[in-house]
PyMOL Python script that loads the backbone (N, CA, C, O; Angstrom):
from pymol import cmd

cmd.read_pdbstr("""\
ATOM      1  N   UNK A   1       6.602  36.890 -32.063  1.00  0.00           N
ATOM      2  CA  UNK A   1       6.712  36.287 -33.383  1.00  0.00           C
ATOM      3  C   UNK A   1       8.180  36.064 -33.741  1.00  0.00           C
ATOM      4  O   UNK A   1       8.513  34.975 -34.210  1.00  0.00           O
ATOM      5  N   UNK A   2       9.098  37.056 -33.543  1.00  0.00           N
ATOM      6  CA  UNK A   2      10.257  36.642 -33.509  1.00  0.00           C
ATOM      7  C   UNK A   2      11.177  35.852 -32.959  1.00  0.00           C
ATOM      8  O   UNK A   2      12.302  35.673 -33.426  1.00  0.00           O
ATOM      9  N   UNK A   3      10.614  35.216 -31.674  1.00  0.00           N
ATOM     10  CA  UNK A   3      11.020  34.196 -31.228  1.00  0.00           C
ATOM     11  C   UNK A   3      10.893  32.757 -31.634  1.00  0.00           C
ATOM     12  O   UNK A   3      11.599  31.764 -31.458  1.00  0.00           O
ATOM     13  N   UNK A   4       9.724  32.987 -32.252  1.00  0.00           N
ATOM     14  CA  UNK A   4       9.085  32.115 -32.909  1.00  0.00           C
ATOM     15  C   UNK A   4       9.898  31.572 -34.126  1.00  0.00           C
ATOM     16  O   UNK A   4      10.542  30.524 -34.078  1.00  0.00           O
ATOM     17  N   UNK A   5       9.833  32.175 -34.944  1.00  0.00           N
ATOM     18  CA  UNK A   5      10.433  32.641 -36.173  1.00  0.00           C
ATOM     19  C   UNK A   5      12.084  32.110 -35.659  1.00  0.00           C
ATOM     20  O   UNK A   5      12.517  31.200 -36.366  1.00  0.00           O
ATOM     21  N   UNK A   6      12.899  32.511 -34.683  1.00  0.00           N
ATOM     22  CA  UNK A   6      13.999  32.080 -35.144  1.00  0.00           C
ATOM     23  C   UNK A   6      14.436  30.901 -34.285  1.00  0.00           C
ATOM     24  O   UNK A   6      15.592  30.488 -34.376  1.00  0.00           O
ATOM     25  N   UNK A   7      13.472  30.288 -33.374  1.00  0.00           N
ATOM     26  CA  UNK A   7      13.083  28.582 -32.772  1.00  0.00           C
ATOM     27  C   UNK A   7      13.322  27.399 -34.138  1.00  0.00           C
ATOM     28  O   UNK A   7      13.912  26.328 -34.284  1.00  0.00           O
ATOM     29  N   UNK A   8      12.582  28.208 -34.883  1.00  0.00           N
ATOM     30  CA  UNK A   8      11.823  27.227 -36.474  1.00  0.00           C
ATOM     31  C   UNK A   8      13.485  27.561 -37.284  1.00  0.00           C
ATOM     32  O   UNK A   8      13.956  26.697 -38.024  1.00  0.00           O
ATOM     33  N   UNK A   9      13.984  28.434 -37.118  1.00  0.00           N
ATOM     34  CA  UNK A   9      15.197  28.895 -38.477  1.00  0.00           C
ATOM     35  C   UNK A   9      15.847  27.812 -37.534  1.00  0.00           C
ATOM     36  O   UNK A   9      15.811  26.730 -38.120  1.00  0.00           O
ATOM     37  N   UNK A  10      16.484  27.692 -36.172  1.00  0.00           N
ATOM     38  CA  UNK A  10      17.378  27.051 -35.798  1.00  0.00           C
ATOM     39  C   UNK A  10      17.129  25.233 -35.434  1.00  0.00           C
ATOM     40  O   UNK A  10      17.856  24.404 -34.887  1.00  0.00           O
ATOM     41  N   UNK A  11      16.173  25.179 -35.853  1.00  0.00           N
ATOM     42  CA  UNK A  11      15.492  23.648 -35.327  1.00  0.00           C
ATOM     43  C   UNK A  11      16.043  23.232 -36.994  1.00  0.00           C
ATOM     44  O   UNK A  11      16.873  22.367 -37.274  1.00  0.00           O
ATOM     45  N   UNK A  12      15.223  24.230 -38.054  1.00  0.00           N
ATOM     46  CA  UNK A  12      15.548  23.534 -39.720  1.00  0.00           C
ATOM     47  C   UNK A  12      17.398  23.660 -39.594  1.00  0.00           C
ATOM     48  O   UNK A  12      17.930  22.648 -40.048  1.00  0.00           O
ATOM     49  N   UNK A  13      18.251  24.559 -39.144  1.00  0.00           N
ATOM     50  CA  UNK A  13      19.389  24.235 -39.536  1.00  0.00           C
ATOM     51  C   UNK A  13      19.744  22.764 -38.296  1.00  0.00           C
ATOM     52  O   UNK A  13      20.591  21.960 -38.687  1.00  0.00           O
ATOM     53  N   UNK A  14      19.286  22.579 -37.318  1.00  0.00           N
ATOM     54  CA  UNK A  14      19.847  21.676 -36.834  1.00  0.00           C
ATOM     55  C   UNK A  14      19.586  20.600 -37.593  1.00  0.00           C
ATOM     56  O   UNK A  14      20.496  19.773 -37.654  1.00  0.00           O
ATOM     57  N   UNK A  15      18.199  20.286 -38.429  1.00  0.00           N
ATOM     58  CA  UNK A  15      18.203  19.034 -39.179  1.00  0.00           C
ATOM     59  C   UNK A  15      18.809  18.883 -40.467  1.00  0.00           C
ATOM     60  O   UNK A  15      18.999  17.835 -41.084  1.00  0.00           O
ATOM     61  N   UNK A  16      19.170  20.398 -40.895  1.00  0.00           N
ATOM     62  CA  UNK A  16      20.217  20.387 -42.030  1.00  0.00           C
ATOM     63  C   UNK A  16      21.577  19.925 -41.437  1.00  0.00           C
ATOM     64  O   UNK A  16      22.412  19.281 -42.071  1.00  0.00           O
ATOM     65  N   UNK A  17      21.665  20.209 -40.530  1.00  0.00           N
ATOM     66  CA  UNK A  17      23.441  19.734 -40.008  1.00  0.00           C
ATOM     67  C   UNK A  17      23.713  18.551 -39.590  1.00  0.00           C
ATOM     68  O   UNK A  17      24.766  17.917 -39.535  1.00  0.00           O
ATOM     69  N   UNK A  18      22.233  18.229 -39.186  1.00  0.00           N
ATOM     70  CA  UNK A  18      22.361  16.874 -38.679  1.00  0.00           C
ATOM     71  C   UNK A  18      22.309  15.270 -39.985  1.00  0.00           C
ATOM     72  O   UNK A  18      22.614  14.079 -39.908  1.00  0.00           O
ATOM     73  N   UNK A  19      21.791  16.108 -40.961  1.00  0.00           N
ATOM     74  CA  UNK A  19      21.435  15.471 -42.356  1.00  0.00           C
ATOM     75  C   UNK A  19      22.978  15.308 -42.696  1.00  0.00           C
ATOM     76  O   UNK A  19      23.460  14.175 -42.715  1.00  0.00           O
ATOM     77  N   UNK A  20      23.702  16.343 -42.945  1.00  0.00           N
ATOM     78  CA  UNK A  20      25.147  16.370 -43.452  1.00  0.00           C
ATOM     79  C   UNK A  20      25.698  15.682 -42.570  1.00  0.00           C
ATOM     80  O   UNK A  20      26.235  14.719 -43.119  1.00  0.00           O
ATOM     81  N   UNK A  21      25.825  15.672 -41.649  1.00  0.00           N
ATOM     82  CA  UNK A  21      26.936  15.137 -40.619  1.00  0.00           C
ATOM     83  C   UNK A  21      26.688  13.843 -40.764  1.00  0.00           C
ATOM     84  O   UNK A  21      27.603  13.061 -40.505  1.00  0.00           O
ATOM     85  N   UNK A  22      25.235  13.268 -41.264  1.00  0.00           N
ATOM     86  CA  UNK A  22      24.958  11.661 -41.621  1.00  0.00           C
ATOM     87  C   UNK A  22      25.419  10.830 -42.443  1.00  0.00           C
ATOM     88  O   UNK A  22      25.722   9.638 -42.384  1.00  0.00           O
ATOM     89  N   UNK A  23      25.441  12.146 -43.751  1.00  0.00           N
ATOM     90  CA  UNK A  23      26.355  12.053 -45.400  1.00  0.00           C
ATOM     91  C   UNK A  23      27.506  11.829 -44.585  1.00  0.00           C
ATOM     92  O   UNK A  23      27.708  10.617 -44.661  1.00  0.00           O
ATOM     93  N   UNK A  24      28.360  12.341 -43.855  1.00  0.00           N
ATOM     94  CA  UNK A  24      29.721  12.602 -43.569  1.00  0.00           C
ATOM     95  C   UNK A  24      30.378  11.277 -43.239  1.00  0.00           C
ATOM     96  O   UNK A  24      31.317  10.621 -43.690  1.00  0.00           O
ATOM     97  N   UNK A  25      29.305  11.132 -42.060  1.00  0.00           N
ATOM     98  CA  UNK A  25      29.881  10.284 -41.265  1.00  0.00           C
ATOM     99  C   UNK A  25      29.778   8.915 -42.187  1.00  0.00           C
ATOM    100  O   UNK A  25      30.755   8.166 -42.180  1.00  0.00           O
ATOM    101  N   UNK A  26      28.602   8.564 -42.994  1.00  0.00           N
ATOM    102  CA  UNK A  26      28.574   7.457 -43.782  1.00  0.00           C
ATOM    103  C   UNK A  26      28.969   8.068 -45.354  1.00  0.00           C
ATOM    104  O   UNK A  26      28.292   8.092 -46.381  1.00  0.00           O
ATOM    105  N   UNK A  27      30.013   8.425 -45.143  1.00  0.00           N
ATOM    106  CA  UNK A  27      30.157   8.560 -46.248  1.00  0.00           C
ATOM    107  C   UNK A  27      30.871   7.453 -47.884  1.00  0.00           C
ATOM    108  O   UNK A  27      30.733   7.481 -49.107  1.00  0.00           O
ATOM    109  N   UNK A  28      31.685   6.553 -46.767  1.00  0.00           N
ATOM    110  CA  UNK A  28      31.917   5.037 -47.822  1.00  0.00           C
ATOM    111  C   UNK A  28      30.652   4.853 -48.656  1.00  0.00           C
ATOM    112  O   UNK A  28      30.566   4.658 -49.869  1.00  0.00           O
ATOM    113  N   UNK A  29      29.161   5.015 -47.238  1.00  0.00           N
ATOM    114  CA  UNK A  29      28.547   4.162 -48.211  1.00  0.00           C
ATOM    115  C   UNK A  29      27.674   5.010 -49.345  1.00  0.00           C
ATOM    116  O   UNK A  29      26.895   4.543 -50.176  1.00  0.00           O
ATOM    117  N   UNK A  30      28.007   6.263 -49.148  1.00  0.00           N
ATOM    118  CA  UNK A  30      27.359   7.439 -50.303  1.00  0.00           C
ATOM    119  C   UNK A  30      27.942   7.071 -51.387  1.00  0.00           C
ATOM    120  O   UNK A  30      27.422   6.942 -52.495  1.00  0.00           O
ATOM    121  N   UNK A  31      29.332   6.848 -50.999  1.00  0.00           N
ATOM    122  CA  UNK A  31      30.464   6.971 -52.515  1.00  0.00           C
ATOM    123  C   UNK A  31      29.554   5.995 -53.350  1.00  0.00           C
ATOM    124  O   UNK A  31      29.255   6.419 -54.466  1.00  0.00           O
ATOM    125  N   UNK A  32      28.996   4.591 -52.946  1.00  0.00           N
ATOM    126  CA  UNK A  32      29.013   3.350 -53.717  1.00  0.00           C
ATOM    127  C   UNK A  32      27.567   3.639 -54.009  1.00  0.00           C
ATOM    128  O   UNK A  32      26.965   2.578 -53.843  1.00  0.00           O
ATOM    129  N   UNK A  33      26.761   4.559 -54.357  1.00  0.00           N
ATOM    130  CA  UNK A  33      25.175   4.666 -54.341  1.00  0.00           C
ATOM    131  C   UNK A  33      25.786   5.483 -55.858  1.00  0.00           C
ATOM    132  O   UNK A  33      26.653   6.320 -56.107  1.00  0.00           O
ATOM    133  N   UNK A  34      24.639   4.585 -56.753  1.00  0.00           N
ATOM    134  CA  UNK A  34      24.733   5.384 -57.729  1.00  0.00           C
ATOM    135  C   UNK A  34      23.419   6.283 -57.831  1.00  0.00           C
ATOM    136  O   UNK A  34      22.292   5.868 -57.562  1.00  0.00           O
ATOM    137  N   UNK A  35      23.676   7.360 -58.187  1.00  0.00           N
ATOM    138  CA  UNK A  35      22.974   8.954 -58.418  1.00  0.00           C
ATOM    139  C   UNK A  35      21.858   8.296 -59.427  1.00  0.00           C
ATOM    140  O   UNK A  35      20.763   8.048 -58.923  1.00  0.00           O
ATOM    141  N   UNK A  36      22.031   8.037 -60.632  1.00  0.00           N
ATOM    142  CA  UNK A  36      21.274   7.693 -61.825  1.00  0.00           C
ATOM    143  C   UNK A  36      20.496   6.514 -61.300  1.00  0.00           C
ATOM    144  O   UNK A  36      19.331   6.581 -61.692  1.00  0.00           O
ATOM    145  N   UNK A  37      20.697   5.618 -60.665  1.00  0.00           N
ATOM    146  CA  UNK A  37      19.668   4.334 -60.545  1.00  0.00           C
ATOM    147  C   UNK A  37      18.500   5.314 -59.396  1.00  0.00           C
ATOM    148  O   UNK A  37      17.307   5.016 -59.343  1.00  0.00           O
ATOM    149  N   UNK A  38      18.981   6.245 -58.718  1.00  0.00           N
ATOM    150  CA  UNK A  38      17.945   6.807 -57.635  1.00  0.00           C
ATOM    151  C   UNK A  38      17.398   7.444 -58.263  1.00  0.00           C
ATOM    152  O   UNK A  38      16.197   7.225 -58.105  1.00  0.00           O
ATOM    153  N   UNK A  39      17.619   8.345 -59.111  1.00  0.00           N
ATOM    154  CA  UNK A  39      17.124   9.135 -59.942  1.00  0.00           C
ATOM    155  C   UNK A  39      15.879   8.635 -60.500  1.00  0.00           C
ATOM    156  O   UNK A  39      14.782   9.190 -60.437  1.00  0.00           O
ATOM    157  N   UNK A  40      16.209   7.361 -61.138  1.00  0.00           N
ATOM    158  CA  UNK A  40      15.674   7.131 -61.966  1.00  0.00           C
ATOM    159  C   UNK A  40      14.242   5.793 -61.264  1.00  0.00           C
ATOM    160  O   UNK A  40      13.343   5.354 -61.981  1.00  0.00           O
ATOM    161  N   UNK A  41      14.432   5.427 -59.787  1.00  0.00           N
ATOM    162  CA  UNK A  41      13.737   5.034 -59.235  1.00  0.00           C
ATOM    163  C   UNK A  41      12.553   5.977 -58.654  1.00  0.00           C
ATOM    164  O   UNK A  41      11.406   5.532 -58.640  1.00  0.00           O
ATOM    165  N   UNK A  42      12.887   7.531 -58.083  1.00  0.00           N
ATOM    166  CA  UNK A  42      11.856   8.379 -57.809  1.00  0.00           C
ATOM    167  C   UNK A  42      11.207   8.715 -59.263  1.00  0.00           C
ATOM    168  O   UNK A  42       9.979   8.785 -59.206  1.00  0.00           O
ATOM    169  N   UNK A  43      11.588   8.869 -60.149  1.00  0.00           N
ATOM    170  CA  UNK A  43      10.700   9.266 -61.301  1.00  0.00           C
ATOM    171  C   UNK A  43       9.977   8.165 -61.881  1.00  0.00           C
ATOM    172  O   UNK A  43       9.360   8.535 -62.880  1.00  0.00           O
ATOM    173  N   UNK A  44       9.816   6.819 -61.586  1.00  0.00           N
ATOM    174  CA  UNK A  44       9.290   5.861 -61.596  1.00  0.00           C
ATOM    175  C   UNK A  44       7.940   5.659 -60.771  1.00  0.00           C
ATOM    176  O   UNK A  44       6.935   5.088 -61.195  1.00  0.00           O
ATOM    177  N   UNK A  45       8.076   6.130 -59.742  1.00  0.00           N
ATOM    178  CA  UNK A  45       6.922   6.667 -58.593  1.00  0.00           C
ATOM    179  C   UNK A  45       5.924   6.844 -59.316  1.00  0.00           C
ATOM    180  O   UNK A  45       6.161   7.388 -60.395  1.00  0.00           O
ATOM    181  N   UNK A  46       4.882   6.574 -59.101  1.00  0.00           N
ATOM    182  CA  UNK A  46       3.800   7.587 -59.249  1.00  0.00           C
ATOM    183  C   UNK A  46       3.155   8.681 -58.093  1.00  0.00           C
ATOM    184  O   UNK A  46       3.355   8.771 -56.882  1.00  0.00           O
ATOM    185  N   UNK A  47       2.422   9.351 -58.887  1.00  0.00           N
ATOM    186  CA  UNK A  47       2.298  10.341 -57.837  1.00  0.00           C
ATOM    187  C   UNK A  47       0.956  10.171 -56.898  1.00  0.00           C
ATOM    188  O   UNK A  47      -0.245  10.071 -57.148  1.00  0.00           O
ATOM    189  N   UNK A  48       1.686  10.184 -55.783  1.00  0.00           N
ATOM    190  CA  UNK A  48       0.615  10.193 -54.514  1.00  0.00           C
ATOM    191  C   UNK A  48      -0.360  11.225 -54.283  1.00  0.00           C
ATOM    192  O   UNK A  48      -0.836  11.025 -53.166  1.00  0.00           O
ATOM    193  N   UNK A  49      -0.708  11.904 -54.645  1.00  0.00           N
ATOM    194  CA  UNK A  49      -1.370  13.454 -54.146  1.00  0.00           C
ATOM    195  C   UNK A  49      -2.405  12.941 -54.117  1.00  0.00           C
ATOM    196  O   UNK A  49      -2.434  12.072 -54.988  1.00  0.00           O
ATOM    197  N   UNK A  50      -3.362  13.002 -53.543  1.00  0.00           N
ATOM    198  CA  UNK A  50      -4.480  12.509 -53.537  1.00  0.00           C
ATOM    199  C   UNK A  50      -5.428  13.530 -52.448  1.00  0.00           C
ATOM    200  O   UNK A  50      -4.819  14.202 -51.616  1.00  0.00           O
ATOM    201  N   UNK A  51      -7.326  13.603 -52.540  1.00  0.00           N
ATOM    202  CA  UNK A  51      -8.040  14.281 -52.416  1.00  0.00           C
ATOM    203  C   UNK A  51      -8.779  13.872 -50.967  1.00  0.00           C
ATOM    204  O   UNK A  51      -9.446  12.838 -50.993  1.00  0.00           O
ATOM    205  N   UNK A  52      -8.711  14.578 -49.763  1.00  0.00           N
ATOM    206  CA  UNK A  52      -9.382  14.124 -48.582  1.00  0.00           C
ATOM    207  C   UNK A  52     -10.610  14.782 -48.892  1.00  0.00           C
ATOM    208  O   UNK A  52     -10.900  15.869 -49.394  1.00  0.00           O
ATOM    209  N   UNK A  53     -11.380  13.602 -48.352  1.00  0.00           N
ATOM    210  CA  UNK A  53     -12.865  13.819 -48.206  1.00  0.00           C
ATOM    211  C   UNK A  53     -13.293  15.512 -47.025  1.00  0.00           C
ATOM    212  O   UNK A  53     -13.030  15.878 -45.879  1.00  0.00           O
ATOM    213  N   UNK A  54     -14.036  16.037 -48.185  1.00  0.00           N
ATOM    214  CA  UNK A  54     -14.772  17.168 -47.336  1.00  0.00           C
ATOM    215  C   UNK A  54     -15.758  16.786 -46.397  1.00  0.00           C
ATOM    216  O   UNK A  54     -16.653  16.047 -46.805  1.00  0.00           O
ATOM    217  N   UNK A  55     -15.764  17.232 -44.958  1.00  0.00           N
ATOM    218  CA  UNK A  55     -16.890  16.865 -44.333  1.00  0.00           C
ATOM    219  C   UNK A  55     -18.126  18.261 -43.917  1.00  0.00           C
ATOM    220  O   UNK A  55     -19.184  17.999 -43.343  1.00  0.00           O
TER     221      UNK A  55
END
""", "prot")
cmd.dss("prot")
cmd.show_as("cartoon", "prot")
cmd.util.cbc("prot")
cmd.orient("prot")
């Protein structure tokens, strides 16, 4: 189980590092993204959750 367990801890930090290093590397085009228009596009969403059929 513990092998297990720290396969999964080091796979999630590789996609955390690999996430940042994406910010990093593109980072010009982060600067020019405004925060508030995204913001305000996910809360616009509606919500998906929806009910699978029991068989």
């Amino acid at each position: 189980m513990k092998i297990i367990k720290t396969e999964l801890r080091n796979k999630m930090t590789d996609e955390w590092l690999n996430d940042l290093m994406l910010c990093y590397i593109e980072r010009e085009i982060f600067k020019g993204l405004d925060l508030q228009q995204i913001k305000k596009a996910f809360q616009k969403k509606k919500n998906r959750k929806m009910q699978f059929p029991r068989s």
